[in-house]
N, C-alpha and C positions, 0 to 999 in steps of 0.2 A: 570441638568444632562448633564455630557460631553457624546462624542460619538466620534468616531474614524475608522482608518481604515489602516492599515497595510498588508508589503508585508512579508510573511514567506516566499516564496521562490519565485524563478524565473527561467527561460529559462535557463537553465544549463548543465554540462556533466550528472549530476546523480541526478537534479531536473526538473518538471515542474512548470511553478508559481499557488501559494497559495495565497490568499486574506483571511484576517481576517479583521470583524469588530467587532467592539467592544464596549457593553455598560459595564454600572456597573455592570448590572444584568443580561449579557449575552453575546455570542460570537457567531459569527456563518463562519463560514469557506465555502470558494468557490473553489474546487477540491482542493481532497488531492491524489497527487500522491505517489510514492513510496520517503522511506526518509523521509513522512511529520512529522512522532513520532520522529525520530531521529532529522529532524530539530529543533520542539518546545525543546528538550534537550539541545542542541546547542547554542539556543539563551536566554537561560534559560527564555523564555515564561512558560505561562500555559496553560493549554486547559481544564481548568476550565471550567464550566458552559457554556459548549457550549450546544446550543440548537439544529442547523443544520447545514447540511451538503450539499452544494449546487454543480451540477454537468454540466460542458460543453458541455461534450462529455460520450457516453459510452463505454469508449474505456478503455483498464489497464493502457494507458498511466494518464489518468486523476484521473482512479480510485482505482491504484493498492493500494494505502497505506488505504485501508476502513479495513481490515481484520484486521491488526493491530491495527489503531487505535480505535476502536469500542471496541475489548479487553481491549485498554490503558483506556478508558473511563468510561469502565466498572469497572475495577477497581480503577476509577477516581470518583464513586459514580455518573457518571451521568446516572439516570436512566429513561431519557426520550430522544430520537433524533429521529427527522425527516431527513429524507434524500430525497433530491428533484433534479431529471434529469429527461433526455430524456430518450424517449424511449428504451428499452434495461436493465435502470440501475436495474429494479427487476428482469433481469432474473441472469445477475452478480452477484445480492447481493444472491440470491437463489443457483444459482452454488458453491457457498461458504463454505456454512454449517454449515456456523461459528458460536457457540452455547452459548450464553449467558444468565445464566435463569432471572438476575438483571436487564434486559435494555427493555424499552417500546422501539420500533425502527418502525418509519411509513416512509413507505418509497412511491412515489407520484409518477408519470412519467408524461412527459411534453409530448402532442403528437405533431408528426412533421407538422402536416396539421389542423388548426386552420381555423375555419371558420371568416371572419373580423369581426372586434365589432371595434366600437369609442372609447368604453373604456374595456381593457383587466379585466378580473379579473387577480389578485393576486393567485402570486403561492403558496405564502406564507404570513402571516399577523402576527401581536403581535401587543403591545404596545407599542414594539418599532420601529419596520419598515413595509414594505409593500416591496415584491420583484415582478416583472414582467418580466415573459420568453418570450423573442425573438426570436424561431427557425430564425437558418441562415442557408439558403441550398445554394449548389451548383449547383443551376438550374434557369433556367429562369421562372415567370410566365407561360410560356404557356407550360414548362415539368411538376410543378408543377398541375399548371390548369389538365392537360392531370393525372397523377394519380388520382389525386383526385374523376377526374369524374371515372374511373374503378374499384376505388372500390368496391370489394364485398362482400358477405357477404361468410365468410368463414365457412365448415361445423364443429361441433364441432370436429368431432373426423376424420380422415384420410382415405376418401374412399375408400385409398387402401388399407389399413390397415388389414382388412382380408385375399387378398389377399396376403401381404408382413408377415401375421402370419402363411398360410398354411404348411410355412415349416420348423419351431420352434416348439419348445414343447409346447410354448403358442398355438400355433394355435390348439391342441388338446383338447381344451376346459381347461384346467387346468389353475392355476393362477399361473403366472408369479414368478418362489423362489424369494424376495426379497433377496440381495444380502448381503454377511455377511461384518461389516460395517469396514472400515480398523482403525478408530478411536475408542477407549475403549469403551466395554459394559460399561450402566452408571444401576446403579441401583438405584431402586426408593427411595427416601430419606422416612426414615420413621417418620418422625418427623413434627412437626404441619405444614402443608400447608395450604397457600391460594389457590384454582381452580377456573378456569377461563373455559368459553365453548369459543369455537373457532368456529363458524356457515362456515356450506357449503352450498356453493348457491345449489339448487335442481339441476341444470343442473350437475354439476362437484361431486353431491353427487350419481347421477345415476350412470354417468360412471365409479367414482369409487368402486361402487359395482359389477360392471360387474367382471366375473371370470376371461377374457383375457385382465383384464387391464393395458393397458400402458401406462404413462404419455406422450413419445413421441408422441404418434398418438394424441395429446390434439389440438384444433385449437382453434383459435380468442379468445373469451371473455374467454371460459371456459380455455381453457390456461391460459391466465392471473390469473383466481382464484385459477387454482393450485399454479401458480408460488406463490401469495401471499399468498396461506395457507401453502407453503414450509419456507418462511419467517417469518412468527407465528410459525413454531415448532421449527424455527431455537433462537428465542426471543420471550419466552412464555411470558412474561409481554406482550407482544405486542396483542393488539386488533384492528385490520384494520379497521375502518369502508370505503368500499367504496363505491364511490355515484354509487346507481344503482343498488346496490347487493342485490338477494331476499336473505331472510330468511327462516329458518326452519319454517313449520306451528306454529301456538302455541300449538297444542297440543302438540308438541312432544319436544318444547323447556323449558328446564328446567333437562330434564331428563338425569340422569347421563351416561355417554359413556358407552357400553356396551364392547369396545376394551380391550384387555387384556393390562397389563404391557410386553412387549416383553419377551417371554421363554427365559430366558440366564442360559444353562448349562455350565458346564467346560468345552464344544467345543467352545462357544462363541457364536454358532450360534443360530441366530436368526428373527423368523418370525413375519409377523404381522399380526393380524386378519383385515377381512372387515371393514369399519366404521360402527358403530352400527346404529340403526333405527334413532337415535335421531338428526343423521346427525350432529354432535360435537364431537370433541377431549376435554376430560378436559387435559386443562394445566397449568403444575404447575408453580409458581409467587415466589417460596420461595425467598427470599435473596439470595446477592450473595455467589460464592462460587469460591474454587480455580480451575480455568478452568480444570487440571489435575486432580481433586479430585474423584476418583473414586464413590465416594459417592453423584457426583451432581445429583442433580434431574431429571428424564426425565419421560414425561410423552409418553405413546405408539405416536410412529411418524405416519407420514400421510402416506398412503396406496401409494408405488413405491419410499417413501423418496430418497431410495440408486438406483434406475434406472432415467434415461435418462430424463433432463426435455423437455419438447416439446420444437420446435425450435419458438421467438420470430416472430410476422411474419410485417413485417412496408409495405406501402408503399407506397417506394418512388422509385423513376428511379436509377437505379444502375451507381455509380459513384465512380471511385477515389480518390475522395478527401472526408471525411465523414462529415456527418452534423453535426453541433453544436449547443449550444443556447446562446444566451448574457443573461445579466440579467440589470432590472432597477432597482435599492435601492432605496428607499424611504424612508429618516430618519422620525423623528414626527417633527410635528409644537410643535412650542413655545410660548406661548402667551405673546403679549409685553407687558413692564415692566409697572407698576400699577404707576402713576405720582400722589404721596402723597400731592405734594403742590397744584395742581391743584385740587384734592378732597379737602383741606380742605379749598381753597377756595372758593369750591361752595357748601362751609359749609357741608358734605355728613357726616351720623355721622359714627364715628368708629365702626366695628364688622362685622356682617355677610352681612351685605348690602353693604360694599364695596368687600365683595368677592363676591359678585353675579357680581357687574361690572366686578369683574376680571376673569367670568367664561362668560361673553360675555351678559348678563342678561342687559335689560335697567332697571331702580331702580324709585320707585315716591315716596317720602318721604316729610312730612312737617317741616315747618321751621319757625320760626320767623325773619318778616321784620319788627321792630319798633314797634306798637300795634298790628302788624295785623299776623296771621297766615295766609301762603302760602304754596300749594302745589309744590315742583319742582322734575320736569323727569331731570333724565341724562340718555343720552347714554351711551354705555361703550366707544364708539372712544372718547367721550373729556376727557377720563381719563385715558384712557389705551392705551400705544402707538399699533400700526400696530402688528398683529404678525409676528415673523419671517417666510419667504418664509423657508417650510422644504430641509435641505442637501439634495442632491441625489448624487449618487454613479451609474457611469454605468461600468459595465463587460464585456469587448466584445471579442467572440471568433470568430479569422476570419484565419480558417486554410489555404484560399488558395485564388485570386484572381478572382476566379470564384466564389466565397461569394457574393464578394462584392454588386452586383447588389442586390441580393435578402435583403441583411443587411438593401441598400438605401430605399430599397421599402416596404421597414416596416415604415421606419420611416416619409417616406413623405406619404405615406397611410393610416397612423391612428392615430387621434387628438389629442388623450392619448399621443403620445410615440412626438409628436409635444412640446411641454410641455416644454421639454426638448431642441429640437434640431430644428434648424428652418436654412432653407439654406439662408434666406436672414441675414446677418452680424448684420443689423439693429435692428431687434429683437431676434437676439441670447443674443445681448448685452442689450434688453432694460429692465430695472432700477422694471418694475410691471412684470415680469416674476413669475408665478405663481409657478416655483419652482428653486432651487439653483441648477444646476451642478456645482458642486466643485474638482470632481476627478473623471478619467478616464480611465480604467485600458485596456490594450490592446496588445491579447494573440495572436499575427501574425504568418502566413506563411510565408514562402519564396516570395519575391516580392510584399508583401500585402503596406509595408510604403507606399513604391516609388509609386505607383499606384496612379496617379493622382487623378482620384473619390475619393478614401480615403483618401489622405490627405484635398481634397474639405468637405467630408463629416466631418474629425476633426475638420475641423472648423466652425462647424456648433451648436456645444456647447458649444462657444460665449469667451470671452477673458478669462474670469477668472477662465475657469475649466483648472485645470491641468494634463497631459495626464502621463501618464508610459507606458512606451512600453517597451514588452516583444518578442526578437525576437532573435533566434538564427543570423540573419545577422548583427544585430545593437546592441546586446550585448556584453559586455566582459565574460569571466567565471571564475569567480575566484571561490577558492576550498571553498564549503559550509562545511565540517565539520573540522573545524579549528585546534579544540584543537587533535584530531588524529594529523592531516599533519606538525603541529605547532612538535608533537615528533617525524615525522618521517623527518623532517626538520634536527634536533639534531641528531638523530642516523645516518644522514647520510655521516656525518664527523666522525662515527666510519666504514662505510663499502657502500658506493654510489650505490652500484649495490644491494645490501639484502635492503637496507633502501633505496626505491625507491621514491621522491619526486611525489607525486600523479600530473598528469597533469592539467597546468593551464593556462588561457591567461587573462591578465589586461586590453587589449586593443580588440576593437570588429574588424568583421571584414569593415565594415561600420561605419562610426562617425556619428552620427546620426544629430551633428549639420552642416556635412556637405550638407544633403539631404535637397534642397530651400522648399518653401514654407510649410510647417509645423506648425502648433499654437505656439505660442511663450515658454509659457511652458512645452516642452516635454521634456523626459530625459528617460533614459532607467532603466527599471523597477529591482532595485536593491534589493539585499535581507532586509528585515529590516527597511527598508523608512517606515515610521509613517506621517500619515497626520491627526492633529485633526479637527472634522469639528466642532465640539462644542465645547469650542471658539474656533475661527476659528486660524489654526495655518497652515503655504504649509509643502510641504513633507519635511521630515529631519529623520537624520540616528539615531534609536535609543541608548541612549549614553551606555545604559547596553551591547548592541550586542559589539558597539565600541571598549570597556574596554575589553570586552572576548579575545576581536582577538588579538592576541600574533602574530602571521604568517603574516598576508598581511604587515603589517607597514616594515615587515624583505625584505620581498619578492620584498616590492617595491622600496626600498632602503633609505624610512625616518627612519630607524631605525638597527641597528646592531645585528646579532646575538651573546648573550654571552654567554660561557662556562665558570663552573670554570675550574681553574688550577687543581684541583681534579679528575673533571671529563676528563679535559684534556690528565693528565695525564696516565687515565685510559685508554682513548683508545690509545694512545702511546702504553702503554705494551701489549695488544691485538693485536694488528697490527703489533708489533717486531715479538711478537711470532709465530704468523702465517708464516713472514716472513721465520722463522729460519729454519719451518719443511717444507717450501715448499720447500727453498733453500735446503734443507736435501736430499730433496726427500721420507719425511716421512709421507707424504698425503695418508690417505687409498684411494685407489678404489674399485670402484668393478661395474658390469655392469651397466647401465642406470645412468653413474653419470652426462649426458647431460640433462637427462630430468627436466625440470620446474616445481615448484612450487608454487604458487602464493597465498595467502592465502588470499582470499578477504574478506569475513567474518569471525571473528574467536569468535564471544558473542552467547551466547543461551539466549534461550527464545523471548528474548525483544533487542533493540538496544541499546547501549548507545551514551555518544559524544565520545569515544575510542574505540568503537568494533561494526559493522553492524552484524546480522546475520547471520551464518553460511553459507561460499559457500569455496570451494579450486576448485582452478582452476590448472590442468594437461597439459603440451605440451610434446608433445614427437614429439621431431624432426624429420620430417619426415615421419611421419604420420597423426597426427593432434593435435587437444586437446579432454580435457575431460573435469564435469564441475561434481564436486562429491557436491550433496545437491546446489537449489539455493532459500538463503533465501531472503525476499525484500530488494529491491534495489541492486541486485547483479550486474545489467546492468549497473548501475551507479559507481559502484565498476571496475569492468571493465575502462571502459571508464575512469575513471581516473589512473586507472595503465598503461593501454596503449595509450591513447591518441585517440580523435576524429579523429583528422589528423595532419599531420607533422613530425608522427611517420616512423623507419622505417618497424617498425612494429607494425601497430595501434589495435585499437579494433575490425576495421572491416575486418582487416586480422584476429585477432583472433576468431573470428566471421564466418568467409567464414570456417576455418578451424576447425573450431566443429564440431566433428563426434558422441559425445556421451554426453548425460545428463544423472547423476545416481540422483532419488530422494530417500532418504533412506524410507521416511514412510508421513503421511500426516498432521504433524503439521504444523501449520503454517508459522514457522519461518526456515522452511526447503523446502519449493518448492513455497511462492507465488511471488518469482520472476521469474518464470516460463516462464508465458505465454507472460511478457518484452521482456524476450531474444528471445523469437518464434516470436513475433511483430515485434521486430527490424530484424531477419532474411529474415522475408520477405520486407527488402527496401534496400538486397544486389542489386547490379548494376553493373556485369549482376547477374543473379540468380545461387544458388550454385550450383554445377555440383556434388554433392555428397550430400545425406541422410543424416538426421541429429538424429540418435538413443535414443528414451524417454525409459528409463530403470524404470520403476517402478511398483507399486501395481495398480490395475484397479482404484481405487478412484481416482488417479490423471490423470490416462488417461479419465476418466468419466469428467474429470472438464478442460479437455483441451476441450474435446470433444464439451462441452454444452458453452465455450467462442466461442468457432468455428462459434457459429451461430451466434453470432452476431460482430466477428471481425477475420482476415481470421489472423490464426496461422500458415496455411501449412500444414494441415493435411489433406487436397483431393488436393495433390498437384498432376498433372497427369503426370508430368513430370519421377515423383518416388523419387525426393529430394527435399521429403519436408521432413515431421516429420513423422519418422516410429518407431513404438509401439514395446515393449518387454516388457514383463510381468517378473516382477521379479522372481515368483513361478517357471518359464519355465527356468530358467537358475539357480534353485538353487544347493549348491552344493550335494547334497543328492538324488536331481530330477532322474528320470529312464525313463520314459515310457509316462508321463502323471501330472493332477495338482492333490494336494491332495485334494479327496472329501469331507472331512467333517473339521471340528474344526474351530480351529481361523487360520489356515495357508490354510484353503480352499482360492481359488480366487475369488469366488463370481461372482455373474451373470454367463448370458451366452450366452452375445454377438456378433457376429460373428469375431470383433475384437480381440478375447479373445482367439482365436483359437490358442492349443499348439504347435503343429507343424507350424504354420506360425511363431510363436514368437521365436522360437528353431533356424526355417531357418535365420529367421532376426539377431538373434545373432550370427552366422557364420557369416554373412556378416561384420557386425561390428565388428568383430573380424578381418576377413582379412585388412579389412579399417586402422587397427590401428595396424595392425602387433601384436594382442593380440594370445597367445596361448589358452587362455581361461578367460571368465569374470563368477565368480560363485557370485551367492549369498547366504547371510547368514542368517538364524532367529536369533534376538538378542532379551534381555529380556528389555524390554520396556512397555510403558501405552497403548501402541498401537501394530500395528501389524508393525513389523520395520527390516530393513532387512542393512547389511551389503555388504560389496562386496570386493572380491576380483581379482585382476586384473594381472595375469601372461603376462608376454610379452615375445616372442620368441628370444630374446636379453640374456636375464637370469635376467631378474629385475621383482622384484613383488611390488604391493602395495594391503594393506588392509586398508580399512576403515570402523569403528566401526557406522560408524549413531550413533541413540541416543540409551545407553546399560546401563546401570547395567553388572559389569565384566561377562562375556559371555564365555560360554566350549565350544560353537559350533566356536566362532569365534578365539578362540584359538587355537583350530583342524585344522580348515578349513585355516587360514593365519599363519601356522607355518612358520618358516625362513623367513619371510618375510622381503624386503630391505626395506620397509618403513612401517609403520604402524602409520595411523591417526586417532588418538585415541580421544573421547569427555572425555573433563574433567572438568563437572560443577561444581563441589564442592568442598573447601578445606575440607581436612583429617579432621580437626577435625566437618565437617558435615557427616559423614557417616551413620548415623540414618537417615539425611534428604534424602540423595542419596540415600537411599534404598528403602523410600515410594516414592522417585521420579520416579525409575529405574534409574537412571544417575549414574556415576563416579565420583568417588574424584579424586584428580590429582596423589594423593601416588596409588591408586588401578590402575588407568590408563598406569604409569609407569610399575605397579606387574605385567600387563597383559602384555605388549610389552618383558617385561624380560621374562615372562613366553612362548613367541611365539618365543624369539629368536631373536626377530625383530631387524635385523640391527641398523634403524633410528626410535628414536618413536617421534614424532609430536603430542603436545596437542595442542586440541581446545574446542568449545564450552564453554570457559568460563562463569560463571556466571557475571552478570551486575552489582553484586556488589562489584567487584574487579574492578574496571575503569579503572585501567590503568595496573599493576602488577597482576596478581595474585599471591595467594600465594604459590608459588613453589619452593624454596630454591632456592636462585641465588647465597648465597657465596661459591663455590665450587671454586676453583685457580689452573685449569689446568697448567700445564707448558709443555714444547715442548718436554722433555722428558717420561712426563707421562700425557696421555690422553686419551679419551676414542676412539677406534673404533669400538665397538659395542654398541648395547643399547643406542646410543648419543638420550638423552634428547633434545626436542628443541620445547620450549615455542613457541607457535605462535602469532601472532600480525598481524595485517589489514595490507594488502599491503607490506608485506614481503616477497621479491622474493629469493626462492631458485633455487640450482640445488641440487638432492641426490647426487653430487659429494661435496656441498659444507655445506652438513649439519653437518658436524663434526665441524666447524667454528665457531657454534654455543655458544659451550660449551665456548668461550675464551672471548666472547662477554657481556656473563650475568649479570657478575658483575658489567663491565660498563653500559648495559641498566638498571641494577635496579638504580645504582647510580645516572643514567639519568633522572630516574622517581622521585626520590627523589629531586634534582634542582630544578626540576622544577612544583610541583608539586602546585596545589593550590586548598586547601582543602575548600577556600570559593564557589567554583564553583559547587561542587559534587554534591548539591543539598540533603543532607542527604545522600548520599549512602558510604555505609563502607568504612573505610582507607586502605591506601594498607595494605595487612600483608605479611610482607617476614620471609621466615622460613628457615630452613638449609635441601636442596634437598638431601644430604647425608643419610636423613635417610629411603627413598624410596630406 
């Protein structure tokens, strides 16, 4: 059996590094940040049979890309994963809600305070490896020591709790409305089920039978079982056992839940009953389904589903820098090879008696010497050579120089993790090492190489392991999604400034070969490096990633970029003609034509290797930006349009200068880059001197709220700019007085964050902030409850944006005349049956609706992922400088496409050469199965 071990990504503008191993019969991947689904596209990997999912840190930086991929998985037929971190990662994975009824998902937590043992248990085991977690803290033994001993025993439920419910309507003795859910009522499948009981420990079955129950007020253990039986409803396959957990008595186990199927009227709303006696949810196992399918299964959810999870509680000493864990891999032994000639020299007869020596068995078998019959033993060593010492694989996450100490003193402290690594040279190296380090992965802070102890401790796993280092100081960064940058390389020789080359550097800002003493084998941890350790092969660049990359060979100068004469010619006449009507003076205006456009995501649903998920990025000069929908990796998006640094106007200007995040509704592919860009706000330096406005439905401020505890986003910032809340309902455009109390546009809960008139005030604010006249929102008809918005500016410019719709009269009404109008447009016209049970848009109905509002500029997005590069929107249309359009101007969107509304008319002159573009260059062996372009004639929209 070979085995393996590869880098899916690394330290990057819009990646973290990714570790994959790899057997025949399995894979198991070591943090998946945001990008990690779009990478495996990328490099046309698979993510096949992966079994687990291993975690650092519990932070979005490491874990943002789980929500995604978990769905890609799902529909990947993998119907079993484990996912194994630190402390924190179940309360993440439960914030989530992410629902999949196909997938067994067990997810584990590593605690940060481990009592010593010689030899660790495994965090994880198979037949194919053994893992072992290393918390690395950022303290010394005697801060650690000092937590440890104060531990207490925490009480289950919040002492003050009664007193913080006196003055709620829960504290009237009533049960808490469960709040109506912003994601689609699901109705119960009526068709043959498998049922599964989901057991509640007695403690967490008491409290949630209480009438004033609140999952907040939850403490220590009984927290945790909520958190995990929010993760069983969230992956009904999933059955948790975990160590320690009482059980329902027996009598009462067996018996069917007595909870209803949730009341869903044509308000939507919806409540849940108590848990029944039997102390189990039955949950349904059916097969998969299509995550949007109104008709997936859901069995009654667990009592507070849609309220507040209690906050995680660790401890450790409060510190700047967060904890991590490294990991040890342990590949399997091999047993050495069976030496034929030496067996049949000591005569051993052929068949099952020589597999017993090769199963390690000594053998006594008789013989003939001459007359005589002799019994003779063999061992298995004089027939079978030595087994192979098993690969190992070490992980290491060292965010910050203050690590280090505690990193050493794991390893010189316990005999186990010795094994491995040994400070004296002479038995790092020596030849009966009872196991192989072969490769060394290593995920650095700032300052962590150069750190003398650390480079002493690299070399302490002996000559022949070879190290990767991952470090934004000693990397380069060049652009991970190729085949985009590779087109937008091309179109930029049509228009430099709309076709903005995404940022990149080749060179790090440290050569890591010039930092002295280091192990001889380091090198910095590159995308796509493959190391096999079965047979043994050192790292090298996988040739398939090689062949894809079209861009770096152009970029670095071993290679030319070529156009045809065709396409050459075609931006020639785009460019005359621009020329002619600018020279004319026949350029429309009309107000806001400074303002920016940036279209960082423009794919729905899913990513591809040509379109990230939904985000359009807004600057209005002079006031700030805006950030309409941000789907994952949208920070990373960012950051290559504007540049880390060097820019003169970078990311983290555009950054300081964000006044407003609109999320339209709570799919997933529309706000889980969220809580990135609130991470990364708080490492401005100095801190922003302005508020940075969350405009959406309670569900996503609920899910900021419940990251909050365990990774600071800025939202008890006491300064007043950090992240301040508005409720979409409070600014809609219909709104009078108050939110609507009943149906599916009710807001749910009833918070104190939720409060109308604070979220009313907050929207004046944010309005003055951006020189807006008014921001409304819209209902549009969607799978969920999804809101629209419109943005008047006191200049005289508007923008509307549609979220995800099905063609909409309220958002017709509500963004008439509008100067721009971005519109979703996931479906070619001839899908319009699909777009209907979707709720989405075809690109002809998306067009109908901008004509039908008047709209200046319409702007399509949300493309479906199976147009990769073109959608199909009529691109032969041949403007000329005396007949063009200035209303109504059509304009395709695309990743990284920088406008201004003054220069969207430009568009239309451009098309024919970007389809022509696409066509060049186009290579239909890469697609992996997804449909060819299809280009149509837009004239008939």
């Amino acid at each position: 059996m070979t085995w393996s071990t590869s880098v899916l990504t690394t330290a990057s503008s819009d990646t973290e590094p990714s570790i994959i191993i790899t057997f025949d019969n399995a894979k198991y991947i070591f943090n998946t940040s945001e990008n990690t689904t779009r990478s495996f596209l990328q490099s046309g990997r698979t993510w096949r049979k992966t079994r687990a999912l291993f975690y650092t840190q519990a932070r979005v930086e490491k874990t943002g890309g789980i929500p995604g991929l978990v769905m890609t998985f799902a529909d990947a037929t993998i119907s079993d994963l484990q996912v194994i971190g630190p402390q924190g990662l179940n309360h993440i994975l439960a914030s989530m809600r992410v629902a999949r009824d196909s997938m067994k998902v067990r997810p584990s937590e590593i605690p940060w305070l481990c009592p010593p043992a010689s030899t660790p248990t495994p965090c994880y085991s198979d037949e194919n490896l053994q893992v072992y977690a290393i918390p690395v803290l950022p303290f010394s033994k005697s801060d650690i020591a000092f937590a440890a001993d104060n531990v207490t025993e925490t009480p289950l439920v919040d002492p003050s709790s009664p007193a913080e419910a006196a003055d709620t309507p829960e504290g009237s003795g009533k049960r808490k409305r469960e709040a109506s859910p912003d994601t689609a009522h699901k109705r119960l499948n009526t068709g043959e089920q498998q049922r599964r009981k989901v057991q509640i420990p007695p403690a967490l079955y008491r409290e949630m039978g209480k009438p004033d129950f609140r999952p907040e007020r939850l403490k220590g253990s009984v927290a945790d079982d909520y958190r995990r039986l929010i993760i069983q409803h969230m992956f009904p396959a999933t059955n948790l056992n975990v160590p320690g957990e009482s059980k329902a008595p027996k009598s009462q186990q067996g018996k069917k839940a007595k909870g209803k199927v949730p009341n869903q009227g044509p308000s939507g709303n919806t409540r849940n009953r108590a848990p029944s006696p039997s102390r189990s949810f039955a949950t349904d196992t059916k097969g998969d389904q299509d995550p949007d399918d109104y008709k997936r299964s859901r069995s009654p959810l667990a009592e507070g589903f849609r309220l507040q999870l209690p906050d995680p509680s660790f401890t450790l000493p409060p510190s700047k820098n967060p904890p991590a864990v490294s990991y040890i891999v342990v590949g399997p032994q091999y047993r050495g090879k069976f030496n034929a000639e030496k067996a049949n020299e000591l005569r051993i007869p052929k068949g099952n008696i020589r597999a017993q020596l090769a199963r390690g068995e000594t053998i006594t078998f008789e013989l003939k010497v001459g007359d005589e019959t002799i019994q003779r033993t063999v061992k298995p060593e004089e027939v079978v050579a030595k087994p192979e010492e098993p690969g190992a694989i070490v992980i290491l996450d060292v965010p910050s120089k203050e690590h280090v100490p505690n990193l050493l003193a794991s390893f010189r402290d316990t005999d186990f993790y010795r094994k491995f690594w040994s400070e004296d040279p002479a038995e790092a190296d020596a030849q009966d090492r009872e196991y192989n380090t072969r490769v060394v992965y290593h995920m650095l802070g700032d300052g962590v190489l150069e750190d003398e102890r650390y480079k002493a401790f690299m070399k302490g796993f002996g000559s022949l392991a070879h190290h990767m280092i991952a470090s934004r100081e000693h990397c380069p960064d060049p652009i991970t999604f190729t085949s985009a940058a590779y087109q937008q390389l091309r179109l930029n020789n049509l228009d430099a400034k709309m076709f903005n080359i995404p940022k990149y550097s080749l060179t790090p800002k440290k050569d890591i070969s010039t930092i002295p003493n280091l192990p001889q084998s380091s090198q910095p941890m590159a995308s796509h490096l493959t190391t096999v350790l079965r047979p043994w092969s050192p790292p090298a660049a996988d040739p398939e990633v090689v062949k894809r990359d079209k861009l770096h060979p152009i970029i670095a100068g071993s290679a030319s970029l070529t156009l045809s004469s065709s396409l050459q010619e075609s931006f020639k006449v785009a460019q005359s003609q621009l020329e002619e009507i600018i020279k004319a003076n026949k350029a429309p205006t009309s107000p806001g034509d400074d303002v920016g456009i940036v279209t960082l995501g423009t794919g729905g649903s899913l990513p591809s290797k040509y379109r990230n998920v939904l985000s359009t990025f807004l600057r209005i000069p002079g006031y700030g930006n805006i950030l309409l929908d941000v789907g994952e990796g949208t920070w990373g998006q960012m950051a290559r349009n504007f540049g880390l640094e060097g820019s003169e106007y970078n990311v983290w200007h555009a950054l300081r200068d964000l006044r407003c995040i609109f999320v339209s509704h709570m799919h997933a592919d529309h706000h889980i880059g969220l809580a990135h860009i609130l991470s990364k706000r708080r490492l401005l330096d100095p801190p922003p001197t302005q508020p940075l406005y969350v405009v959406s439905l309670r569900g996503i401020h609920l899910y900021l709220r419940e990251l909050q505890a365990v990774q600071d986003l800025g939202l008890n910032d006491p300064s007043g700019n950090g992240v301040v809340p508005i409720l979409s309902e409070s600014v809609h455009y219909k709104s009078s007085n108050g939110y609507v109390s009943q149906g599916l546009w009710q807001v749910g809960g009833d918070e104190p964050w939720l409060d109308y008139q604070t979220s009313v005030e907050n929207a004046l604010k944010m309005c003055e902030s951006l020189g807006l006249n008014s921001i409304k929102t819209v209902d549009v008809y969607h799978r969920c409850r999804c809101y629209g918005v419109v943005l008047q500016h006191r200049d005289g410019w508007s923008v509307a944006f549609s979220g995800d719709t099905a063609p909409s009269t309220s958002l017709r009404r509500a963004g008439a005349n509008t100067t721009v109008l971005i519109h979703e447009a996931t479906m070619a016209d001839e899908e319009a049956d699909l777009a209907k049970q979707k709720a989405h848009t075809t690109i002809g109905q998306a067009i109908a609706e901008g004509k039908a509002m008047n709209a200046r500029n319409i702007l399509l997005t949300h493309f479906s992922a199976r147009y990769p590069k073109m959608p199909p929107y009529l691109a032969n249309r041949r403007p000329t400088s005396e007949a063009f359009d200035t209303k109504n101007v059509i304009v395709p969107a695309f990743d990284h496409l920088n406008l201004t509304i003054g220069d969207m008319w430009k568009m239309q002159f451009y098309l024919y050469a970007i389809n022509q573009n696409f066509y060049d260059s186009y290579d239909q062996s890469e697609e992996d199965g997804l449909d060819t372009v299809v280009v149509e004639n837009v004239s008939r929209a």
